[in-house]
Chimera marker file (.cmm) of the C-alpha trace (Angstrom):
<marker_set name="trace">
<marker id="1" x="17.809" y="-16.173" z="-33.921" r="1" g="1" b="0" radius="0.5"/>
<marker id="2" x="15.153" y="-13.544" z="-35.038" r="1" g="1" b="0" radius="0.5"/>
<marker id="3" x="12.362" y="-14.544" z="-32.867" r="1" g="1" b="0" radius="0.5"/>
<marker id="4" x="14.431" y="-14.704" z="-29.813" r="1" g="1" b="0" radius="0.5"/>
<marker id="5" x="15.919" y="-11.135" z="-30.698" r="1" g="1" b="0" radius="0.5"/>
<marker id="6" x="12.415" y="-9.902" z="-30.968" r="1" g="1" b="0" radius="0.5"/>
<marker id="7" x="10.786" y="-11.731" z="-28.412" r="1" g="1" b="0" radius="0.5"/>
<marker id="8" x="13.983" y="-10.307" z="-26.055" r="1" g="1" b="0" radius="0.5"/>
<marker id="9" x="12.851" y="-7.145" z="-27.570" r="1" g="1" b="0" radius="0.5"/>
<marker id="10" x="9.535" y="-7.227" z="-26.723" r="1" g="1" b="0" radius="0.5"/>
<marker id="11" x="10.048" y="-8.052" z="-23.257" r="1" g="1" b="0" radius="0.5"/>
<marker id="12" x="12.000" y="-5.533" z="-22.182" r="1" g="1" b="0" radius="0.5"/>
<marker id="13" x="10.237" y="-2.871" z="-23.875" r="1" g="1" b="0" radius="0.5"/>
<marker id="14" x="7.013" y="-4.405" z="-21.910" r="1" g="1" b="0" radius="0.5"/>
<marker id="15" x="8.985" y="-4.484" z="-18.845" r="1" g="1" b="0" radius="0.5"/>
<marker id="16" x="10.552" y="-0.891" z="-19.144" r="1" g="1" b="0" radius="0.5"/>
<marker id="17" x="6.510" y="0.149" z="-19.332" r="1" g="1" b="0" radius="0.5"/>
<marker id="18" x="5.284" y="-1.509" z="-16.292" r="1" g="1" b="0" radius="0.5"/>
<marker id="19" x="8.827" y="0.238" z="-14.785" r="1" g="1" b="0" radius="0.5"/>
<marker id="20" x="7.526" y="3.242" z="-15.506" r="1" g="1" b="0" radius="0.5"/>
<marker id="21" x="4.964" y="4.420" z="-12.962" r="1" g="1" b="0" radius="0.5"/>
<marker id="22" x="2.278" y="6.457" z="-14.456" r="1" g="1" b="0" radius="0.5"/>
<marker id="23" x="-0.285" y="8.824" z="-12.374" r="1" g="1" b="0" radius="0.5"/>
<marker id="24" x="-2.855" y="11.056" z="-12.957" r="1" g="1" b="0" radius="0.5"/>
<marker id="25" x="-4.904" y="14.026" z="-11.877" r="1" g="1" b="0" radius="0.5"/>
<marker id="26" x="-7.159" y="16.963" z="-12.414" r="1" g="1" b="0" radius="0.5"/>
<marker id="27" x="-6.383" y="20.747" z="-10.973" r="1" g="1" b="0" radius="0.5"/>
<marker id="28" x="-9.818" y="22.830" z="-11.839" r="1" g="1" b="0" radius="0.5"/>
<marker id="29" x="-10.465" y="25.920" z="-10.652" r="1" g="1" b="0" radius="0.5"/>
<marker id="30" x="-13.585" y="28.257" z="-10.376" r="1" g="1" b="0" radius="0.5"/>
<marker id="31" x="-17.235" y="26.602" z="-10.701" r="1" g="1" b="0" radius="0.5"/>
<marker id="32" x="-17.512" y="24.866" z="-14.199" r="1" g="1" b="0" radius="0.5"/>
<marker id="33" x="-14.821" y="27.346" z="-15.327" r="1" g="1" b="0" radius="0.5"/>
<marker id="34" x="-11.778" y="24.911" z="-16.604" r="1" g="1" b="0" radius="0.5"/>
<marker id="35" x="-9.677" y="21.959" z="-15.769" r="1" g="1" b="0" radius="0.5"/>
<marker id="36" x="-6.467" y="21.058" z="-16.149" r="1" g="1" b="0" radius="0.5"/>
<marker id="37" x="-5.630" y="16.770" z="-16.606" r="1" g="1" b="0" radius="0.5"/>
<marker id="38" x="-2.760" y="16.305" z="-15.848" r="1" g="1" b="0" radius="0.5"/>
<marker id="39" x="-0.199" y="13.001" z="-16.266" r="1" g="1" b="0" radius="0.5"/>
<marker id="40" x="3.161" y="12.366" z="-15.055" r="1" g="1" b="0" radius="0.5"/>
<marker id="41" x="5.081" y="9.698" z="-16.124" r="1" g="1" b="0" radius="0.5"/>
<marker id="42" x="7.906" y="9.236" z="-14.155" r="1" g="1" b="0" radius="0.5"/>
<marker id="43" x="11.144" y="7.935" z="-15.708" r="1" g="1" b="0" radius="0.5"/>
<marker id="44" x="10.211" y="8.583" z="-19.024" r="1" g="1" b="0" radius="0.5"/>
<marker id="45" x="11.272" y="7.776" z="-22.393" r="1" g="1" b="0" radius="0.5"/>
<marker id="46" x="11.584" y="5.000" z="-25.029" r="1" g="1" b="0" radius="0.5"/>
<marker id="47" x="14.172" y="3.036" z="-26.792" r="1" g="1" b="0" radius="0.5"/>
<marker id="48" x="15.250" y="6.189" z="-28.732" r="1" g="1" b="0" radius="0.5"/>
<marker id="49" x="15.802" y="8.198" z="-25.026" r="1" g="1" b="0" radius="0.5"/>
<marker id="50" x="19.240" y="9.096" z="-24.318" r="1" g="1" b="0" radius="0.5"/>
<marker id="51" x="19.245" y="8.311" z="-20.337" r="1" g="1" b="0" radius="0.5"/>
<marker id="52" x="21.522" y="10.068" z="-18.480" r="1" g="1" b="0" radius="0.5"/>
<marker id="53" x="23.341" y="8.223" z="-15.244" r="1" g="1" b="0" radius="0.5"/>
<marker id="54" x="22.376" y="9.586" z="-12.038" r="1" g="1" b="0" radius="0.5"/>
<marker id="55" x="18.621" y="11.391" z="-13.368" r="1" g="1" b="0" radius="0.5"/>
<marker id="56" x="15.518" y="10.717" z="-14.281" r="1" g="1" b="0" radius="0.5"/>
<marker id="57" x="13.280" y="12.576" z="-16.952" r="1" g="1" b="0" radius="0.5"/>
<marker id="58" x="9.403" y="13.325" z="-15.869" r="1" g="1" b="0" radius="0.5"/>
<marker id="59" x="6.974" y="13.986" z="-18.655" r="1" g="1" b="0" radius="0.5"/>
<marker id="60" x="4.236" y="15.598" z="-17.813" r="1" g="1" b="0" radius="0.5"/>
<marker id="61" x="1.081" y="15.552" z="-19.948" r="1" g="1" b="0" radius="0.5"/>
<marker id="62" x="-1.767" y="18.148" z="-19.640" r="1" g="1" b="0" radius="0.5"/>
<marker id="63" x="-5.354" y="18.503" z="-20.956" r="1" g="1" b="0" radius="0.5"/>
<marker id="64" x="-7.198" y="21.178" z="-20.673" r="1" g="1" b="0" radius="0.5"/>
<marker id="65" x="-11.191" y="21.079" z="-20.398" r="1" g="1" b="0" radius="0.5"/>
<marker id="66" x="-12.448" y="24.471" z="-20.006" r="1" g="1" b="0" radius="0.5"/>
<marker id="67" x="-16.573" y="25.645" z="-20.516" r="1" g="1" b="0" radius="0.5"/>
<marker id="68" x="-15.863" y="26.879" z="-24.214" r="1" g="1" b="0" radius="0.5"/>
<marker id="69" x="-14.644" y="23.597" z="-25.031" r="1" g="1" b="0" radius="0.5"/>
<marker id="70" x="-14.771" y="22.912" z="-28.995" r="1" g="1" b="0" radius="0.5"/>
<marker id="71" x="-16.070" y="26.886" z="-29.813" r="1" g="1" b="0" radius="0.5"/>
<marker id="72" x="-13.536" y="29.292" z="-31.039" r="1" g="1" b="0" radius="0.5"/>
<marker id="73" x="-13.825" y="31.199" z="-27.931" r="1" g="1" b="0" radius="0.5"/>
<marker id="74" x="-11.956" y="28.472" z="-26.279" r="1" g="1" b="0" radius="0.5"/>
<marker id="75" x="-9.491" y="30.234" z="-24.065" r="1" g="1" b="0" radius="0.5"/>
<marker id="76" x="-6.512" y="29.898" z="-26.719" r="1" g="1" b="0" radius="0.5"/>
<marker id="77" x="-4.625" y="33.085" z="-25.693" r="1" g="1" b="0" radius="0.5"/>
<marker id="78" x="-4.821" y="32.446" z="-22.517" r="1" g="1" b="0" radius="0.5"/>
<marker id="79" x="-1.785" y="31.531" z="-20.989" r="1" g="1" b="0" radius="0.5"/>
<marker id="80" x="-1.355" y="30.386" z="-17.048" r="1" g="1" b="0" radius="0.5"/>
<marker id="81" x="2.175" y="29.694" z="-15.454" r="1" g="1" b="0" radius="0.5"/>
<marker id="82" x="3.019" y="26.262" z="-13.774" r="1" g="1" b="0" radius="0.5"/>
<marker id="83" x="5.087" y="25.301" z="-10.640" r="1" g="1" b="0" radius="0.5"/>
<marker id="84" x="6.321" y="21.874" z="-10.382" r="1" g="1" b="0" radius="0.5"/>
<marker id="85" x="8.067" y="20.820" z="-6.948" r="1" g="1" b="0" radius="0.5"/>
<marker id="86" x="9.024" y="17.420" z="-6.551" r="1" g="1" b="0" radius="0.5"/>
<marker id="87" x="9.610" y="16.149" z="-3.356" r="1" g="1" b="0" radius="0.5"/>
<marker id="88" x="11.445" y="12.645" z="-1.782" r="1" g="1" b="0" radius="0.5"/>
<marker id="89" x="14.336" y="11.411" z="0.303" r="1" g="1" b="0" radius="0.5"/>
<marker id="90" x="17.657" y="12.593" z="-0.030" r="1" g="1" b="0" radius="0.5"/>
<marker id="91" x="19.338" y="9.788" z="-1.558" r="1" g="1" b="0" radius="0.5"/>
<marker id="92" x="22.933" y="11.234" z="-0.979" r="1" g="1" b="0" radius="0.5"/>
<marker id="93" x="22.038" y="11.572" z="3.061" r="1" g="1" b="0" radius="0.5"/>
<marker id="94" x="21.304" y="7.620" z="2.905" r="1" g="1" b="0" radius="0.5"/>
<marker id="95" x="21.859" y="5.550" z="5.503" r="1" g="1" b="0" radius="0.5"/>
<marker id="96" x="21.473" y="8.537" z="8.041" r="1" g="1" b="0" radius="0.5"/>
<marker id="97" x="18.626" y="10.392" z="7.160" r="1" g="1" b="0" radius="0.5"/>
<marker id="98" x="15.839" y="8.831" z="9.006" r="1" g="1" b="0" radius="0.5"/>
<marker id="99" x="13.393" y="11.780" z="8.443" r="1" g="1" b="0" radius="0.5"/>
<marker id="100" x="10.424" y="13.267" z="6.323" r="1" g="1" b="0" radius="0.5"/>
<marker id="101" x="10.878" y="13.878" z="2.513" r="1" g="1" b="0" radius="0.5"/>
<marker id="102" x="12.070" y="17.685" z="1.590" r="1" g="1" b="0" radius="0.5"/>
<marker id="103" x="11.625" y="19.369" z="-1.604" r="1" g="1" b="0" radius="0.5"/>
<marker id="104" x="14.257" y="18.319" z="-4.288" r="1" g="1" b="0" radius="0.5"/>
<marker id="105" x="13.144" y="20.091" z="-7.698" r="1" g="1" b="0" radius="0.5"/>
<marker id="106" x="11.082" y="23.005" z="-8.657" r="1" g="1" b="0" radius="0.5"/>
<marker id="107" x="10.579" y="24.436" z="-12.168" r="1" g="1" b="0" radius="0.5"/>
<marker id="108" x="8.224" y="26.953" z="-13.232" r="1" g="1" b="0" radius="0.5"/>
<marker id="109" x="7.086" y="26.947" z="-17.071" r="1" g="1" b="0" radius="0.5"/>
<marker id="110" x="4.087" y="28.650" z="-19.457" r="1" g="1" b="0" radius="0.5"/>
<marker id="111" x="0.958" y="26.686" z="-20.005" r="1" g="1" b="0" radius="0.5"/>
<marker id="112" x="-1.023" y="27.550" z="-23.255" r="1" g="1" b="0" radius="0.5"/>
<marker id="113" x="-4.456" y="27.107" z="-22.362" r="1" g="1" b="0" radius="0.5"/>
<marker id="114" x="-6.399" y="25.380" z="-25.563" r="1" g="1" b="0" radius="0.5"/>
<marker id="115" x="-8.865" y="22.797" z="-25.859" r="1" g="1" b="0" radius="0.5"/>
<marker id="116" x="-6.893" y="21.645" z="-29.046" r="1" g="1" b="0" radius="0.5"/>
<marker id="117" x="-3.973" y="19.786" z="-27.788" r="1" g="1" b="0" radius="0.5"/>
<marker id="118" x="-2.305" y="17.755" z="-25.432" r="1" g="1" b="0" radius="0.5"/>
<marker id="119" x="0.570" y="19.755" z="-23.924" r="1" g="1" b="0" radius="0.5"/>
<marker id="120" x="3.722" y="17.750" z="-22.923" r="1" g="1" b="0" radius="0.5"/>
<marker id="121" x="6.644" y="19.398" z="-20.610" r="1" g="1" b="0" radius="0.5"/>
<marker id="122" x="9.986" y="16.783" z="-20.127" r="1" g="1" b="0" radius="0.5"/>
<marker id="123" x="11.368" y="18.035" z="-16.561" r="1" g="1" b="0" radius="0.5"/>
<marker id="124" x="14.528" y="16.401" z="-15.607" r="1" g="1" b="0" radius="0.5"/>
<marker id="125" x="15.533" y="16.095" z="-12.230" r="1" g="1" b="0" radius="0.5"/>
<marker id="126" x="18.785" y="14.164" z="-10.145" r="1" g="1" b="0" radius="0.5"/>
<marker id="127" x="16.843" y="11.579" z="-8.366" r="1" g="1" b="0" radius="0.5"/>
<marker id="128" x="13.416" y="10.095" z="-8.507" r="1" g="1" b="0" radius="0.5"/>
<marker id="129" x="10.835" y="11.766" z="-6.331" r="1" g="1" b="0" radius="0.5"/>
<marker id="130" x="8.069" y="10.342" z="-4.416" r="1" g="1" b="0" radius="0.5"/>
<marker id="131" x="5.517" y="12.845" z="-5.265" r="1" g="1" b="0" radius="0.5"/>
<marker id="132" x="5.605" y="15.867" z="-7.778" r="1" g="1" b="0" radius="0.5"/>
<marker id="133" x="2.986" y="18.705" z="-6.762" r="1" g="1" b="0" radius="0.5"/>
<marker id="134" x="1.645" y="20.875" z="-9.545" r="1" g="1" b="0" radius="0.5"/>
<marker id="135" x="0.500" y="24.195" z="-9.262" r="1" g="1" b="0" radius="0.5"/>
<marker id="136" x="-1.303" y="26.268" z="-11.765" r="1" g="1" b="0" radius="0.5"/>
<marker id="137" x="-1.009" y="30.204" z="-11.746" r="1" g="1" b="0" radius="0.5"/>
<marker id="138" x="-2.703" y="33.610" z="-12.939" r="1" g="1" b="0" radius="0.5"/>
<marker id="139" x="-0.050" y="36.877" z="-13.524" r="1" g="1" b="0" radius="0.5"/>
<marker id="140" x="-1.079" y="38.796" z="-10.394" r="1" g="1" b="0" radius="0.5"/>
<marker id="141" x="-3.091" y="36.217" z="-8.857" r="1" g="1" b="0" radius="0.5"/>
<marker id="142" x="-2.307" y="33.151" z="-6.180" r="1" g="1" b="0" radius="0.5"/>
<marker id="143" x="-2.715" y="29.793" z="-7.075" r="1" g="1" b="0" radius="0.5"/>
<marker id="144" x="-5.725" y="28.783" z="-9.584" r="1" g="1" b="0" radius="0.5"/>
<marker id="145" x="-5.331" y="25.353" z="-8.257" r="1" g="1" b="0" radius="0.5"/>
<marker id="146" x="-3.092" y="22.809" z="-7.061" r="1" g="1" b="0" radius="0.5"/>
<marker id="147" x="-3.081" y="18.741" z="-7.140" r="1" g="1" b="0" radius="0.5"/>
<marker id="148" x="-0.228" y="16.172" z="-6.224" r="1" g="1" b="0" radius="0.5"/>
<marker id="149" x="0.976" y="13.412" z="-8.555" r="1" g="1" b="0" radius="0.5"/>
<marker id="150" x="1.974" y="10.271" z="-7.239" r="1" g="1" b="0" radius="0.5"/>
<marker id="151" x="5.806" y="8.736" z="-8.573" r="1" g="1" b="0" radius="0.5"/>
<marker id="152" x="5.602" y="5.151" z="-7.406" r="1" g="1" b="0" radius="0.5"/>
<link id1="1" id2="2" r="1" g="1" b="0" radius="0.2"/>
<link id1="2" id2="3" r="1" g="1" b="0" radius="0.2"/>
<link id1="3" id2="4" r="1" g="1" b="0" radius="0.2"/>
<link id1="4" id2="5" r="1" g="1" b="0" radius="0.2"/>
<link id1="5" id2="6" r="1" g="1" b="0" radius="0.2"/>
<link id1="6" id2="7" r="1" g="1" b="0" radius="0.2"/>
<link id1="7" id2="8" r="1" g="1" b="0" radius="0.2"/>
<link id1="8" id2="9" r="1" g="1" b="0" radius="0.2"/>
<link id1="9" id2="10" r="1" g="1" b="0" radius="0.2"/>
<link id1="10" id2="11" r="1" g="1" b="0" radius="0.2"/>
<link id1="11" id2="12" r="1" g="1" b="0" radius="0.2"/>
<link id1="12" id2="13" r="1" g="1" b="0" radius="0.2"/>
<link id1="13" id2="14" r="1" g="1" b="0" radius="0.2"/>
<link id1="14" id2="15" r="1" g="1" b="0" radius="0.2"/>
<link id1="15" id2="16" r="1" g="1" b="0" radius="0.2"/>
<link id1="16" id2="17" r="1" g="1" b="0" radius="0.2"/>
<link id1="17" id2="18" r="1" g="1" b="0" radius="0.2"/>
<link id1="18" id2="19" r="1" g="1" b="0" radius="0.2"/>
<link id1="19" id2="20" r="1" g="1" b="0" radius="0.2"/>
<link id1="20" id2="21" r="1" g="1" b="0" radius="0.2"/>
<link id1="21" id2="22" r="1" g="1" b="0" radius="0.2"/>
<link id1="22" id2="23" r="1" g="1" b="0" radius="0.2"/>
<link id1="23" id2="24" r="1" g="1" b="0" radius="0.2"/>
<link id1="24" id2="25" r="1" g="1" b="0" radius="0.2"/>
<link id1="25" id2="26" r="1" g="1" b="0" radius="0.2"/>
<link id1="26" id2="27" r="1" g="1" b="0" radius="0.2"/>
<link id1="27" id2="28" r="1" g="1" b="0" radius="0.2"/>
<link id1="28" id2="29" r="1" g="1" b="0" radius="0.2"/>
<link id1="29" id2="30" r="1" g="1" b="0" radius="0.2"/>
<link id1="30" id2="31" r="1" g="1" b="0" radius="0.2"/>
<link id1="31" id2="32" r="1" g="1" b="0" radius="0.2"/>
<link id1="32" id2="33" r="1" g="1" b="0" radius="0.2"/>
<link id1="33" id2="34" r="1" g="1" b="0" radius="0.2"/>
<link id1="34" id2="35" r="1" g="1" b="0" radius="0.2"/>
<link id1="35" id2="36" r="1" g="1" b="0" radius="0.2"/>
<link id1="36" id2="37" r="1" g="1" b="0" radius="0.2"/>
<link id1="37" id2="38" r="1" g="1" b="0" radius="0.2"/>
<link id1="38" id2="39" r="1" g="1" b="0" radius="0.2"/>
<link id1="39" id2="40" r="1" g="1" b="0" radius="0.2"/>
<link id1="40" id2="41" r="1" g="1" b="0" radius="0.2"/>
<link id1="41" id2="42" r="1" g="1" b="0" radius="0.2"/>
<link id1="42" id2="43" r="1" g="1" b="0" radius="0.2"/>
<link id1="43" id2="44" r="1" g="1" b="0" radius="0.2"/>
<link id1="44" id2="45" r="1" g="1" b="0" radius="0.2"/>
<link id1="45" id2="46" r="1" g="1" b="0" radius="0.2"/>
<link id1="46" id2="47" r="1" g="1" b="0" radius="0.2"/>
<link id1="47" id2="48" r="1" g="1" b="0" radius="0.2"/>
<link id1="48" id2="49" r="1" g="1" b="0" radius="0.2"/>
<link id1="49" id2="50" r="1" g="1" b="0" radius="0.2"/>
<link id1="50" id2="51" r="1" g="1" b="0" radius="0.2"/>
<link id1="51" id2="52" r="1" g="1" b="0" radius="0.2"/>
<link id1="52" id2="53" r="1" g="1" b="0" radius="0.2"/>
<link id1="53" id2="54" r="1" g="1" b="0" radius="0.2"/>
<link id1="54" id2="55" r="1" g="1" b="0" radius="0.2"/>
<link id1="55" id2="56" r="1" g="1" b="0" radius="0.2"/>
<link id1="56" id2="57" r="1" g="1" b="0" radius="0.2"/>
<link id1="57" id2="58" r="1" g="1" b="0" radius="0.2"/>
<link id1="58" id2="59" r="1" g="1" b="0" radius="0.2"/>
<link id1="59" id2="60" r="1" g="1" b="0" radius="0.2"/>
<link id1="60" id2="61" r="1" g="1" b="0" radius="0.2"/>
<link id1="61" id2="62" r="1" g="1" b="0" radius="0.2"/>
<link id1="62" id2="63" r="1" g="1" b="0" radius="0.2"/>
<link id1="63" id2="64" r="1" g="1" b="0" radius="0.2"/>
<link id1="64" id2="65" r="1" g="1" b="0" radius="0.2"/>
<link id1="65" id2="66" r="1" g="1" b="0" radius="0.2"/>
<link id1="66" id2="67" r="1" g="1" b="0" radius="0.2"/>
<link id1="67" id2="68" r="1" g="1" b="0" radius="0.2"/>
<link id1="68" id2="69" r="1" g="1" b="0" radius="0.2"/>
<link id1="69" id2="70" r="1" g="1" b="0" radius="0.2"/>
<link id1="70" id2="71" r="1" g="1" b="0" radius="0.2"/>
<link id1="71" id2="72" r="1" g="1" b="0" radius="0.2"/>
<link id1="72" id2="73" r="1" g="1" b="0" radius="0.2"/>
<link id1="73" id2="74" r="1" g="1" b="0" radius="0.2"/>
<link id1="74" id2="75" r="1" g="1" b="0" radius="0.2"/>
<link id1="75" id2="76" r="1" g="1" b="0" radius="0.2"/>
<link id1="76" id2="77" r="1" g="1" b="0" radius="0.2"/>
<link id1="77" id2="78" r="1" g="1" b="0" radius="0.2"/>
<link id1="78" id2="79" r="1" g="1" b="0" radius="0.2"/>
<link id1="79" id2="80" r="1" g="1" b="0" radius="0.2"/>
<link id1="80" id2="81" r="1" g="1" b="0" radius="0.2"/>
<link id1="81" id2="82" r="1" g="1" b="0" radius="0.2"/>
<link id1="82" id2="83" r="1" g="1" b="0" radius="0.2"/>
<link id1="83" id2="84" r="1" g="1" b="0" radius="0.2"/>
<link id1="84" id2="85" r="1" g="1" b="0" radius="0.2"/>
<link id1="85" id2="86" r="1" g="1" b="0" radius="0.2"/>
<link id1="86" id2="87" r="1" g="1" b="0" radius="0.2"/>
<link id1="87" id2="88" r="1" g="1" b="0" radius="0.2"/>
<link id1="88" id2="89" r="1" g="1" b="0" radius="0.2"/>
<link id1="89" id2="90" r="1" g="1" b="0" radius="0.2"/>
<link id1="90" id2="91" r="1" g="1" b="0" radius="0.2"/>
<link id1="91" id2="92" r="1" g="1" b="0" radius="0.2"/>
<link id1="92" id2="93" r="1" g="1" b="0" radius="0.2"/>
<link id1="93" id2="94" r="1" g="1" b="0" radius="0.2"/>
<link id1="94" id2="95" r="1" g="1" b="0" radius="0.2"/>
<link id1="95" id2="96" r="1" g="1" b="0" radius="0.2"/>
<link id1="96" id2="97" r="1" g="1" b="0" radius="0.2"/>
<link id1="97" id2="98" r="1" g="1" b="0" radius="0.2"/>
<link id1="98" id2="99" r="1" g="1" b="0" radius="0.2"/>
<link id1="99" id2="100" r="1" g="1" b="0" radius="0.2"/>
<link id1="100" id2="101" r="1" g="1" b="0" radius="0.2"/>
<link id1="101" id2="102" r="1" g="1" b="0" radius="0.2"/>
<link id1="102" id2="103" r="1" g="1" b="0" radius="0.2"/>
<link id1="103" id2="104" r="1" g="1" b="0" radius="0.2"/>
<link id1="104" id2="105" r="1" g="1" b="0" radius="0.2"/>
<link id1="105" id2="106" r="1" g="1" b="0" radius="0.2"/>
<link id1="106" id2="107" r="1" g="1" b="0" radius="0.2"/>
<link id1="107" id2="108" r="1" g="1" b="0" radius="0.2"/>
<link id1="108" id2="109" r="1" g="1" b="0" radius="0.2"/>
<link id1="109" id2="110" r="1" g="1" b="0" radius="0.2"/>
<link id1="110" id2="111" r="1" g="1" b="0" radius="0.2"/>
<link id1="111" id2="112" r="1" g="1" b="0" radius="0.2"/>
<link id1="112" id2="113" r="1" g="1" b="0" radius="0.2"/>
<link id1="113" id2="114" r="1" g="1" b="0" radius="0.2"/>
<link id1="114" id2="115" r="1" g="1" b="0" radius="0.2"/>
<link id1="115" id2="116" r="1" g="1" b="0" radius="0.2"/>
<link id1="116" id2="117" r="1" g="1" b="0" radius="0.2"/>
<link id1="117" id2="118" r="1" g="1" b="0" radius="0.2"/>
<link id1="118" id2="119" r="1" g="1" b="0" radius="0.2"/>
<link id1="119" id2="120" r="1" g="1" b="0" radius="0.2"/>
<link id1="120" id2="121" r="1" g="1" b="0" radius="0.2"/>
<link id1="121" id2="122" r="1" g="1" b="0" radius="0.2"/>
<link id1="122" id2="123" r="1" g="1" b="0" radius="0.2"/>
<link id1="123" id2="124" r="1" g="1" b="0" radius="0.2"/>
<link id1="124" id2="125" r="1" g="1" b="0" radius="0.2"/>
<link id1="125" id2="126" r="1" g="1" b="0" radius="0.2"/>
<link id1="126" id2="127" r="1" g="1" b="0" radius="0.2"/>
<link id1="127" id2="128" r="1" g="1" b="0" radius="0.2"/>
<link id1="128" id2="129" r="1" g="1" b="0" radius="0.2"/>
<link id1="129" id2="130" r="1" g="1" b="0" radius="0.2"/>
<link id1="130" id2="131" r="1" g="1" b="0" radius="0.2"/>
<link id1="131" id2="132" r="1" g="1" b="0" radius="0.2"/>
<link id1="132" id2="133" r="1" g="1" b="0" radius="0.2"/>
<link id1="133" id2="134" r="1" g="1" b="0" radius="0.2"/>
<link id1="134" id2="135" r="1" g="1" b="0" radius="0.2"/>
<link id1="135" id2="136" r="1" g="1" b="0" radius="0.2"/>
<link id1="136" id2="137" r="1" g="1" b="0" radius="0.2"/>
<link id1="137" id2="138" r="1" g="1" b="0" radius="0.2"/>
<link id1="138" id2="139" r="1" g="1" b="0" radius="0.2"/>
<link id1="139" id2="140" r="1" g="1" b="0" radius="0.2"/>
<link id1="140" id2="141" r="1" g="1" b="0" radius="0.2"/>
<link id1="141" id2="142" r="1" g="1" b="0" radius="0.2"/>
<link id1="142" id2="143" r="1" g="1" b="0" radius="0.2"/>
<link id1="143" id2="144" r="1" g="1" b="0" radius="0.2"/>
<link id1="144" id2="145" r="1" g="1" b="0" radius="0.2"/>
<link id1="145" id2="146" r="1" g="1" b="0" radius="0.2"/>
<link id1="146" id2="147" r="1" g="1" b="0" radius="0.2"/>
<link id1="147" id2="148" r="1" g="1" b="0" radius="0.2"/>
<link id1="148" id2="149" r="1" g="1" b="0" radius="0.2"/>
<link id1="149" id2="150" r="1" g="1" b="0" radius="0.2"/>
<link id1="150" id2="151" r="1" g="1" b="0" radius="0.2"/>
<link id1="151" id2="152" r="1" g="1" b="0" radius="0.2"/>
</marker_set>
C-alpha cells in the first residue's frame, strides 16, 4: 500500500510540474549597464499551496546582473519600480467574445536591485493570462526596459 501511495504521489507532483508552464526572459537597459532575468511561473505553488477556486497565483522570479556584479558597489540601494500587466481572453465573455486579448491584471511593486539574491514576487490574478508583460521603471524616468513573458 506504501509504494502505490508514493508512487501516486510522485506522479502527480511530476504531473502538477509539467502543468505548470514556466518562461523566461531578460529586460536590460543602457549599454553593459544591468539586466534584469526574469521567470514567471504561471500557476504556481506546491503541495503546501492553498489554491484558491476561480485564480491562479504567478511567481515571478528576478535576477539581476548589473556591471558591478560581485563588488560592493553593486547597485544595492538602488531600487527600480515594476509594472506587471497580464493580458488574455475574457473567460466570463465566453462563447461570444470572438476578439483580441485585453488587459486583465496590472500590479506595480519595488524591485531591490542587488547582485545577491534572487527576488521572488507571488501576483495573484482571477484567470490565467496568455502573456504577462513586465516593465521596469526609474522615479522620474520612462521605462528602463520592457520584455513579455509567455503563460502557456
Amino acid at each position: 500500500m506504501t509504494i502505490r501511495y508514493t508512487t501516486v504521489v510522485i506522479a502527480m507532483t511530476l504531473l502538477h510540474m509539467c502543468s505548470a508552464a514556466l518562461d523566461s526572459a531578460a529586460c536590460s537597459w543602457g549599454q553593459n549597464v544591468g539586466s534584469l532575468y526574469v521567470q514567471a511561473m504561471c500557476d504556481s505553488g506546491d503541495l503546501e499551496t492553498i489554491i484558491i477556486p476561480g485564480q491562479t497565483t504567478i511567481r515571478l522570479s528576478m535576477k539581476y546582473w548589473g556591471r558591478h556584479a560581485g563588488s560592493n558597489k553593486s547597485a544595492n540601494s538602488s531600487v527600480l519600480e515594476a509594472t506587471v500587466r497580464t493580458f488574455g481572453k475574457v473567460t466570463k465573455d465566453k462563447p461570444y467574445f470572438m476578439g483580441s486579448e485585453r488587459l486583465l491584471d496590472s500590479f506595480t511593486f519595488p524591485v531591490a536591485i542587488s547582485n545577491k539574491t534572487t527576488q521572488h514576487k507571488d501576483l495573484v490574478v482571477s484567470q490565467r493570462p496568455s502573456h504577462i508583460e513586465f516593465a521596469l521603471h526609474q522615479k522620474g524616468r520612462g521605462p528602463l526596459c520592457t520584455t513579455t513573458l509567455k503563460c502557456q
